[in-house]
C-alpha positions in Angstrom: 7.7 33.4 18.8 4.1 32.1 18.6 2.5 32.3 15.0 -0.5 34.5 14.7 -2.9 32.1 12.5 -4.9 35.2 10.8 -1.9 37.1 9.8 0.0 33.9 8.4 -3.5 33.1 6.2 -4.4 36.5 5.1 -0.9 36.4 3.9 -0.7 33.0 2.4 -4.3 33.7 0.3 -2.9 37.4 -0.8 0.2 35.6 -2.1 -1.9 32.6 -3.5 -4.0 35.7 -5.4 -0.7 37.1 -7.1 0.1 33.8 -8.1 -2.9 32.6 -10.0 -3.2 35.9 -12.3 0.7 34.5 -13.1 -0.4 30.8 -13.7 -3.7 31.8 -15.6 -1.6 33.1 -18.3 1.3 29.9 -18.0 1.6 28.1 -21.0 1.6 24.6 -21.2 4.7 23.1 -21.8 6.1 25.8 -18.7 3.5 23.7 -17.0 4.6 20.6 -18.0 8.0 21.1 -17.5 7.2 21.8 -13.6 4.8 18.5 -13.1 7.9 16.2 -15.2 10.3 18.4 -12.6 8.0 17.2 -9.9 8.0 13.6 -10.7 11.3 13.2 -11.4 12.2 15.0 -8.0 9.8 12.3 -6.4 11.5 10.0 -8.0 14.8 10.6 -7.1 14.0 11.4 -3.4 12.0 8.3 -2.5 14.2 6.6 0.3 13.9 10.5 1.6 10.4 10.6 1.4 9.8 7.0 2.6 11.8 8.0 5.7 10.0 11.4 6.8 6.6 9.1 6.4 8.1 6.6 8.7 7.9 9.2 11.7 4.5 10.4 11.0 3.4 6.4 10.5 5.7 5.8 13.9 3.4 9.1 15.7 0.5 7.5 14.3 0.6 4.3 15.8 1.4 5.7 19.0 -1.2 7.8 18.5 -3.5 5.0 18.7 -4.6 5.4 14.7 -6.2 2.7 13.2 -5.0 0.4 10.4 -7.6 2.0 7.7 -5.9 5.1 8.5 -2.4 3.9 8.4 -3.2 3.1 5.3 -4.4 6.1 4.1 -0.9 7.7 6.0 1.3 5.1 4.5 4.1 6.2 1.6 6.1 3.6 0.2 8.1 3.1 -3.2 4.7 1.9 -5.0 2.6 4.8 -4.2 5.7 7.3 -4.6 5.8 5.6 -8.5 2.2 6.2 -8.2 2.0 9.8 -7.6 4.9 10.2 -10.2 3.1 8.4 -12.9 0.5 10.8 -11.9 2.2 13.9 -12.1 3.3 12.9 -15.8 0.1 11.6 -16.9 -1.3 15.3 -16.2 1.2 17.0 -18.4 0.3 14.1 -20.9 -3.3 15.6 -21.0 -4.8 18.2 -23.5 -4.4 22.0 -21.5 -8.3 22.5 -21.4 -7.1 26.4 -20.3 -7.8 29.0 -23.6 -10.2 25.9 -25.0 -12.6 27.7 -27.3 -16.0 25.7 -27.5 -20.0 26.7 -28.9 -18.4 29.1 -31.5 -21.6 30.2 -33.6 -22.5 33.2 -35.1 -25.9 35.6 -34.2 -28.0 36.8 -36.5 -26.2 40.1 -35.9 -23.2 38.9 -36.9 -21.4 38.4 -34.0 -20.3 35.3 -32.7 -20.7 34.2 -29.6 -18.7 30.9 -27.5 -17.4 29.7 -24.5 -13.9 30.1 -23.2 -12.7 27.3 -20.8 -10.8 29.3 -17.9 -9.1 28.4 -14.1 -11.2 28.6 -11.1 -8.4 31.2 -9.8 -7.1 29.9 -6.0 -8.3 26.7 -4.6 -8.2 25.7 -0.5 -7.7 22.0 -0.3 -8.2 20.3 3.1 -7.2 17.3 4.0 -6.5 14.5 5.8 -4.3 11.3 6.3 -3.2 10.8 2.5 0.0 12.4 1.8 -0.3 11.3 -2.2 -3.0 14.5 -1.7 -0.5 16.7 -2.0 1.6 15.8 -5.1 -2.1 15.3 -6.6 -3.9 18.2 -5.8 -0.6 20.8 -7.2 -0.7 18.8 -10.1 -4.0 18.6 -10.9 -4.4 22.4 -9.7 -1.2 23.5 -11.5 -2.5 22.2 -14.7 -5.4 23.6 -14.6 -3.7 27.4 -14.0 -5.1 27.7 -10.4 -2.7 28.4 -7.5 -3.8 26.0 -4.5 -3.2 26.2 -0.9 -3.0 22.8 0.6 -3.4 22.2 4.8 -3.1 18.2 5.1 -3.8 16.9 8.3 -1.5 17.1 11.6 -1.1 13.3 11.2 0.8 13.4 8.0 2.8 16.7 8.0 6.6 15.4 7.8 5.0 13.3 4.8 3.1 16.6 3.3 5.8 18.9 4.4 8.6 16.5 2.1 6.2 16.4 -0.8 6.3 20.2 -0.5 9.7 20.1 -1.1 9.7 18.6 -3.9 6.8 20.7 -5.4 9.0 23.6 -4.2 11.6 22.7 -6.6 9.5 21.8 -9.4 8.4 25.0 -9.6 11.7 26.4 -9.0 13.0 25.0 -12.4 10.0 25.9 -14.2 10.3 29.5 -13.0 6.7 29.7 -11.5 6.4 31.7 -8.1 6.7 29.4 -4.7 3.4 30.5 -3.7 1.7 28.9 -7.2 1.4 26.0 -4.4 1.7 26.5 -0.5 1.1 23.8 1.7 0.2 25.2 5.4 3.4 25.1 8.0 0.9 24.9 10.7 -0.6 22.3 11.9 -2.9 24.5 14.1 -6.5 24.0 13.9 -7.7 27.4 13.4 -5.9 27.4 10.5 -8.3 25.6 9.0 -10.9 28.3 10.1 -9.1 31.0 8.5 -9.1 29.7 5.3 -12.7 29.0 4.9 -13.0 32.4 5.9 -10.8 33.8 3.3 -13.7 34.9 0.8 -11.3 37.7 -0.6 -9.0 35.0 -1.8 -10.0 31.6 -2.4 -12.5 30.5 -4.9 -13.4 27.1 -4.1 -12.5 24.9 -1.0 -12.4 20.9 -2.0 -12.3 18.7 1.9 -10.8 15.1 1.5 -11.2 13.6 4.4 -13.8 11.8 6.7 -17.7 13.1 7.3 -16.8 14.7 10.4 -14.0 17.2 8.3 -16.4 17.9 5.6 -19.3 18.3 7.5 -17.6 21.4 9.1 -16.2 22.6 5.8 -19.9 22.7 4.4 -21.2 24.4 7.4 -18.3 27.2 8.0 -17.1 27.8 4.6 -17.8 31.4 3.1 -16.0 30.0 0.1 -18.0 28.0 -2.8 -17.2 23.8 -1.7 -16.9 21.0 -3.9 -17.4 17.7 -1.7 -18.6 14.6 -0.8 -19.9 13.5 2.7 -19.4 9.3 2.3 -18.0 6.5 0.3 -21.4 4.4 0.1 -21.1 2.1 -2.5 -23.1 -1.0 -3.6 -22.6 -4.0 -5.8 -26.1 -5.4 -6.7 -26.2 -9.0 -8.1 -28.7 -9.5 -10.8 -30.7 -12.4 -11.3 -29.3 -12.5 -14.6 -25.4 -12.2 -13.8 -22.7 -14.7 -14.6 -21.9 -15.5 -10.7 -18.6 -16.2 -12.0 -18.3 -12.2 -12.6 -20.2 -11.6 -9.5 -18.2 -13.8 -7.1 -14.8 -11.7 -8.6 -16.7 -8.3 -8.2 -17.8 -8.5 -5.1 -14.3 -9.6 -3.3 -12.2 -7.0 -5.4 -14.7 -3.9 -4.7 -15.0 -5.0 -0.7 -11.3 -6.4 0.0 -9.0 -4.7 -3.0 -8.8 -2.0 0.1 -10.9 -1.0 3.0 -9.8 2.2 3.9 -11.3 4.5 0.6 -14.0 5.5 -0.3 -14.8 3.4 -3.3 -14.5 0.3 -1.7 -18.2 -1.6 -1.8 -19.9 -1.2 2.3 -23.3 -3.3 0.7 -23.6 -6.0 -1.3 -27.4 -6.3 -2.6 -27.9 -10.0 -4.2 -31.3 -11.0 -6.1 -33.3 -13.5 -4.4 -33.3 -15.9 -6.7 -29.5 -16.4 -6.9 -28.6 -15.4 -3.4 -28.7 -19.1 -1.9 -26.4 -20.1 -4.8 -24.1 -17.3 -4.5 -23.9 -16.2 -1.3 -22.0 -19.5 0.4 -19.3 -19.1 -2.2 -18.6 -15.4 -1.6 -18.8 -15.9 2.4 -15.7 -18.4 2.0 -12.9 -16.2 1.1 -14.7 -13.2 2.9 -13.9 -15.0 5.9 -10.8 -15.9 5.0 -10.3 -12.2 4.7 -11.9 -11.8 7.8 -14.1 -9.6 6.7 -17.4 -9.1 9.2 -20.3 -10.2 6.9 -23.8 -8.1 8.4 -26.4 -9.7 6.7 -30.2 -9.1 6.9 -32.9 -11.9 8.2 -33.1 -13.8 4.4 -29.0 -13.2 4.3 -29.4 -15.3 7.9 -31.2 -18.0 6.6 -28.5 -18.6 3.9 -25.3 -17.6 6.0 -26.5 -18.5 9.7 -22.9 -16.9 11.0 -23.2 -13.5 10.0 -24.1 -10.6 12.1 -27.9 -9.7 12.0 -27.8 -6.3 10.5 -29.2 -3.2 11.9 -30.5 -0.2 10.6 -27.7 1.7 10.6 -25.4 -0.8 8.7 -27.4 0.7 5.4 -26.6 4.5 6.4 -22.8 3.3 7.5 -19.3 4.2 5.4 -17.1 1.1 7.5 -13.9 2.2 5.8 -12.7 -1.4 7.6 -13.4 -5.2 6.6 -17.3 -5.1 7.0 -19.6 -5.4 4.9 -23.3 -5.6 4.7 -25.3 -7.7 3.0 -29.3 -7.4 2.2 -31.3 -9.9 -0.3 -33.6 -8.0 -2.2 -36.5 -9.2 -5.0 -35.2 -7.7 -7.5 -33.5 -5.1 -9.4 -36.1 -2.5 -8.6 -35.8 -3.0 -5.2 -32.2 -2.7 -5.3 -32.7 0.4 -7.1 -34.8 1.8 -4.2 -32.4 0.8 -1.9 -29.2 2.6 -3.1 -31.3 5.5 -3.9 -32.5 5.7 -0.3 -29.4 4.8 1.4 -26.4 5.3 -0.8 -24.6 8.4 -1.2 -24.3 9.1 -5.1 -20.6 8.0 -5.2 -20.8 4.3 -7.4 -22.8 1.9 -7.5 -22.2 -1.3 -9.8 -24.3 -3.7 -11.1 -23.7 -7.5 -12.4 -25.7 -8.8 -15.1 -25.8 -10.1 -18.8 -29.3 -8.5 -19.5 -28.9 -5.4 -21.7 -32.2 -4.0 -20.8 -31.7 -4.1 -17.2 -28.5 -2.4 -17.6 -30.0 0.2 -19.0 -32.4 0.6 -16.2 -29.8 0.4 -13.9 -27.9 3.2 -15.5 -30.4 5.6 -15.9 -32.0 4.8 -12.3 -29.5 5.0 -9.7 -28.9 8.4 -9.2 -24.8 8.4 -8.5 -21.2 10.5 -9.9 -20.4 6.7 -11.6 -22.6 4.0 -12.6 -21.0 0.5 -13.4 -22.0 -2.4 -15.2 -19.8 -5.6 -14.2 -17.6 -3.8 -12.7 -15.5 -3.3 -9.3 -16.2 0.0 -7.8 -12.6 0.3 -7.5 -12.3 1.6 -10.7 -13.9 4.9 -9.6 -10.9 6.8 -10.0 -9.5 9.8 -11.7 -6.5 7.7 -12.7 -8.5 4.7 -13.8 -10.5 7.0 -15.9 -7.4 8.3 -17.8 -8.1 11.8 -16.2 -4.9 12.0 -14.4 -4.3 12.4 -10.5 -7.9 13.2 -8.7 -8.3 15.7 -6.4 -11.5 14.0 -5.3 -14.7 12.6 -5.8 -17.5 15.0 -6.2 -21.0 13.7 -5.4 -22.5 16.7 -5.4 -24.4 18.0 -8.9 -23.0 21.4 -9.3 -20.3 22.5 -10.3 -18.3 19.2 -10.7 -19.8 15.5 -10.1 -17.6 12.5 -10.0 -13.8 12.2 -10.3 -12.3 15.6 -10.3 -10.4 16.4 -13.1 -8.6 19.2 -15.0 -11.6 20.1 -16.5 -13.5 20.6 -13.1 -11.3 22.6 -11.9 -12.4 25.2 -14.4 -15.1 27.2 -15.5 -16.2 29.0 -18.6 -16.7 32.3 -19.6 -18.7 34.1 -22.7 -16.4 35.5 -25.6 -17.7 37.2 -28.4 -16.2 38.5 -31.5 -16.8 41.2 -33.8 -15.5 43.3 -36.4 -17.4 46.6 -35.6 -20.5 45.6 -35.2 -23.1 47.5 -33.1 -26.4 46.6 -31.6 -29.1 48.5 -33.5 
């Protein structure tokens, strides 16, 4: 018998519903005792986990799916430890839920404060990364929202393992199967249902390519936290240590191509460019990574591919990377503004005042100062598994973390006061 789509969601977001007025109220160490059961159930069912991956990276291939998206597909024994020491890392971290902030008291008498509290039922859409799923229940569970999960068709014996796992969790922690629910169904209208499911979900939060999130945006009746691209810029600074800069630049482009903080521009000052730029195009190549350069980056690095237009505007995911000389740090400044995409940008340079410029200037969820933009990460940060990175400016912006995945609420208390 054929699965009607509508009927499964409206009954996966009424069950979601019950379950977050259940996990509102959790306390923490029930909490914690399900993300430890979690990670240890990872743990122990690795070889299990590594095998159900193998047939979605085996459908994949034949698929005709690129390596950048292998990558984003693959599990293996180093990102399974990874989503563990994830898991644990969570219950490690203060329980923001019932945090009581802005106490003060009115001249009435009263007093007046905020009261940190879950979201309620979060949609997560997805696609590719099966570490997603541990991540997102985690983070979600935490944060005493219930969370409906539909990963993407490519990964489901992947998601569909985690599941299991998450399944049991919450099993031994006696919390309700539906606190999470990853989608059976790897039906697209699936994915139309749940943005429709107003009556239910709070907030939808897409993880995936532009294409995904642009339909999210425009289809959603739910509230979305998003971002649309991964373009992220190393400027090099007249005033850097090239030793720093030369290190930077080959760990934010090559570290790995396939995510979203990896750097798709490198922006070098004038003045150093001729010095710099020969050195970094060595092991670049040796990388073969496709250097894109504009006509001063040609004069210095005759090989490279003139760059058009679009390679400004262009998330590559993949080892290319362009390359544009600039006059200086203002310049660079007006160039990330007016191409980037407010994810990270980092700058190299010894001068204090221009890093201070740079800082307040550039108008993106991280700013970093000698720095690889790989470290724009919710783990990095010490927040714990990310559900994403959040470019936009309300309600969350940046890695998002336990605490953006509440809100707060006005409490007031009294001892029978009145308003006169």
């Amino acid at each position: 018998m054929s699965l009607n789509i509508p009927e499964y969601m409206q009954q996966v977001g009424k069950n979601a519903s019950n379950a977050a007025s259940i996990l509102s109220a959790a306390e923490s160490a029930q909490k914690n005792l399900a993300l430890i059961g979690i990670a240890d159930l990872l743990i122990e069912k690795a070889d299990w986990l590594e095998a159900e991956n193998a047939k979605d990276l085996e459908a994949g291939k034949a698929n005709g799916l690129d390596e950048a998206m292998l990558d984003r597909l693959r599990l293996n024994n180093r990102n399974i430890l990874g989503m563990a020491e994830g898991l644990r890392q969570i219950a490690s971290l203060p329980d923001p839920v019932g945090e009581i902030s802005n106490l003060n008291y009115r001249p009435s008498g009263i007093q007046v404060g905020h009261m940190r509290v879950p979201l309620g039922v979060i949609g997560i859409i997805y696609e590719s990364r099966p570490n997603v799923t541990a991540d997102a229940a985690g983070l979600c569970l935490k944060s005493g929202n219930a969370t409906i999960l539909r990963g993407g068709s490519e990964a489901i014996h992947s998601n569909q393992a985690v599941a299991q796992c998450i399944q049991e969790g919450l099993k031994m922690a006696d919390f309700p199967a539906e606190s999470v629910q990853v989608i059976e169904t790897t039906d697209r209208s699936a994915v139309g249902e749940l943005l429709r499911l107003k009556d239910y979900v709070d907030v939808i939060i897409p993880r995936g390519g532009k294409g995904l999130i642009e339909r999210v945006s425009a289809e959603s009746l739910v509230p979305v936290i998003k971002h649309l691209d991964g373009i992220c810029h190393v400027y090099i600074d007249d005033d850097a240590d090239l030793d720093k800069a030369v290190s930077v630049s080959l760990n934010s482009k090559t570290h790995r191509y396939g995510v979203c903080n990896a750097m798709e521009t490198l922006l070098v000052a004038d003045s150093v460019a001729a010095e710099v730029l020969p050195v970094l195009s060595t092991p670049y190549k040796e990388k073969d990574v496709e250097l894109r350069g504009c006509s001063r980056t040609q004069v210095i690095l005759p090989d490279c591919t003139p760059a058009e237009d679009d390679d400004w505007t262009v998330e590559y995911l993949a080892p290319i990377l362009s390359i544009r000389v600039v006059d200086d740090m203002d310049q660079a400044i007006d160039h990330i503004n007016k191409y980037g995409s407010q994810h990270t940008d980092s700058i190299i340079t010894e001068s204090l005042s221009k890093t201070r410029q740079f800082m307040r200037r550039v108008d993106s969820s991280s700013v970093m100062v000698n720095t690889s933009t790989r470290f724009a990460d919710g783990f990095e940060y010490g927040l714990g598994a990310e559900i994403g990175i959040s470019t936009d400016k309300l309600h969350v912006r940046g890695p998002v973390d336990l605490e953006g995945l509440t809100t707060q609420k006005y409490v007031v208390f009294g001892d029978g006061h009145i308003r006169q």
